[in-house]
C-alpha positions as CSV (number, residue, x, y, z in Angstrom):
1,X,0.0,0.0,0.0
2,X,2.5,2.7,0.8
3,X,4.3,2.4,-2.7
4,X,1.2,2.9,-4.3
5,X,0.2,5.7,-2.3
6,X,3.7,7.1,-1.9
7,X,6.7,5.4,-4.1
8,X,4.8,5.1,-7.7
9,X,3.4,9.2,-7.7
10,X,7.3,10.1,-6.6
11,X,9.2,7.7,-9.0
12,X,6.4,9.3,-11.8
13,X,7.9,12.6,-10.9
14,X,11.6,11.6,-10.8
15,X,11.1,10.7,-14.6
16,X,8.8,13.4,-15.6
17,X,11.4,16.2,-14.1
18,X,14.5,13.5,-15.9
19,X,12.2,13.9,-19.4
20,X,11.4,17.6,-18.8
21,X,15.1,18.3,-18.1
22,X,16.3,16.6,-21.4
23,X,14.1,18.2,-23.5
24,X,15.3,21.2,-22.2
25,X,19.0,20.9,-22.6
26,X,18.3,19.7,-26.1
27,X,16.4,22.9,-26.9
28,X,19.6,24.9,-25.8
29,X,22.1,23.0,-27.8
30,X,19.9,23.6,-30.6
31,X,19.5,27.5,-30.2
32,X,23.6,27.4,-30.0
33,X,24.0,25.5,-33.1
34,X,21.6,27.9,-35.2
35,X,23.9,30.7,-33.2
36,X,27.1,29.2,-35.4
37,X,24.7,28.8,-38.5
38,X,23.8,32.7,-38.4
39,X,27.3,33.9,-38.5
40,X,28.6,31.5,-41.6
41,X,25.6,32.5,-43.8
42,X,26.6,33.8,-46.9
43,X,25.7,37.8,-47.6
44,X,24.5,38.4,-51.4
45,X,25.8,41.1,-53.2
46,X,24.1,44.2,-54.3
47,X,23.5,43.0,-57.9
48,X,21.9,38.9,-56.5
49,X,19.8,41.2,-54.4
50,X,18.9,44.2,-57.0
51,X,17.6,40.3,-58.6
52,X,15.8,39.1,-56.0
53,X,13.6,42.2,-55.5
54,X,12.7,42.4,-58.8
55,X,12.1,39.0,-59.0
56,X,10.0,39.2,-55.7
57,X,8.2,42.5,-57.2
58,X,7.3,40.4,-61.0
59,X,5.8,37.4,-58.5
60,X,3.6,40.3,-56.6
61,X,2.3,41.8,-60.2
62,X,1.6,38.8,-61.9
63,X,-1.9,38.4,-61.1
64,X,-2.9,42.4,-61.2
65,X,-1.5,41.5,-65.2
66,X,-4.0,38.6,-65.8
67,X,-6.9,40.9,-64.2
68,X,-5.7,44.3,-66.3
69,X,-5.3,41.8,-69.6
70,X,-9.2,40.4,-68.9
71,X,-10.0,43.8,-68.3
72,X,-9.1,45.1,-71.3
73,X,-10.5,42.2,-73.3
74,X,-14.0,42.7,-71.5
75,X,-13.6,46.5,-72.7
76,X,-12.6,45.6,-76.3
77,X,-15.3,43.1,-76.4
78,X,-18.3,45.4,-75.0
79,X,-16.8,48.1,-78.0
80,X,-17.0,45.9,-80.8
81,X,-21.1,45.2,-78.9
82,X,-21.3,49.0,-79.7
83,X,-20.1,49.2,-83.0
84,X,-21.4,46.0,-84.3
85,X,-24.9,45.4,-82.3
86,X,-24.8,42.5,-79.9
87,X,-24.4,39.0,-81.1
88,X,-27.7,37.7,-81.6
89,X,-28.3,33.7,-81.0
90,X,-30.3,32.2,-82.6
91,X,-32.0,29.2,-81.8
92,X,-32.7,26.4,-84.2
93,X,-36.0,25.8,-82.7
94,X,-39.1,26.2,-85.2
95,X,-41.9,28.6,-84.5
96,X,-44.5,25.6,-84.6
97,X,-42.3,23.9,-82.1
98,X,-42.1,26.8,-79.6
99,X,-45.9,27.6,-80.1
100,X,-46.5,23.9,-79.3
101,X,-44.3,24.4,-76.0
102,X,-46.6,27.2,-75.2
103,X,-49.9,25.6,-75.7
104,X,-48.5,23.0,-73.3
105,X,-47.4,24.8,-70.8
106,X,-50.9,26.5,-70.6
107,X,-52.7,23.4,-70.9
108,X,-50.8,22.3,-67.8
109,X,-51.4,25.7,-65.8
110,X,-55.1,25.2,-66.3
111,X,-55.4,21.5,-65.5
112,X,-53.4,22.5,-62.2
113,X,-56.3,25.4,-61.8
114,X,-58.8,23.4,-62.2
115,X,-57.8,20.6,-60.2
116,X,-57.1,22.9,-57.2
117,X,-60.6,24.6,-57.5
118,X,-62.1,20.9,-57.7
């Protein structure tokens, strides 16, 4: 009974600390090795980073580009509308057809009246 009640909860806490104090020291050895990393790092010189900003700025105003190009082909489009009248589809369905749609249609709207008013 006594090393359940006593033994086991401090033996738990021996390791815990033992794990706790590991992970710790292993923490610190990495800060100091990405200390030594910092101060071998290679500087670039003023023309690698003239480059990279340019590079940096072409990645930022590649999609404002795609937007002004669909811009301007919405505007051209919509101009050509204006000189040229708007393109007009037409449907390859015959006037007999559509009249027969619409005689349908209405057929069906009064059967549903009538069978509502009972």
């Amino acid at each position: 009974m006594l090393s359940r009640f006593i033994i086991l909860p401090f033996l738990l806490l021996v390791v815990a600390t033992a794990t706790g104090l590991e992970k710790t020291s292993a923490r610190h050895r990495e800060i100091d090795d990405d200390d030594d990393d910092e101060g071998q790092k290679k500087t670039l010189s003023d023309a690698e980073s003239h480059d990279a900003i340019i590079a940096h700025m072409r990645a930022i105003q590649a999609p404002f580009e795609r937007l002004k190009k669909a811009y301007l082909a919405d505007r051209v489009h919509r101009a050509r509308e204006l000189v040229d009248g708007p393109e007009i589809k037409t449907d390859r369905m015959s006037l007999s057809r559509r009249t027969a749609n619409i005689r349908e249609r209405l057929r069906g709207a009064r059967a549903s009246r009538l069978a509502r008013l009972g």
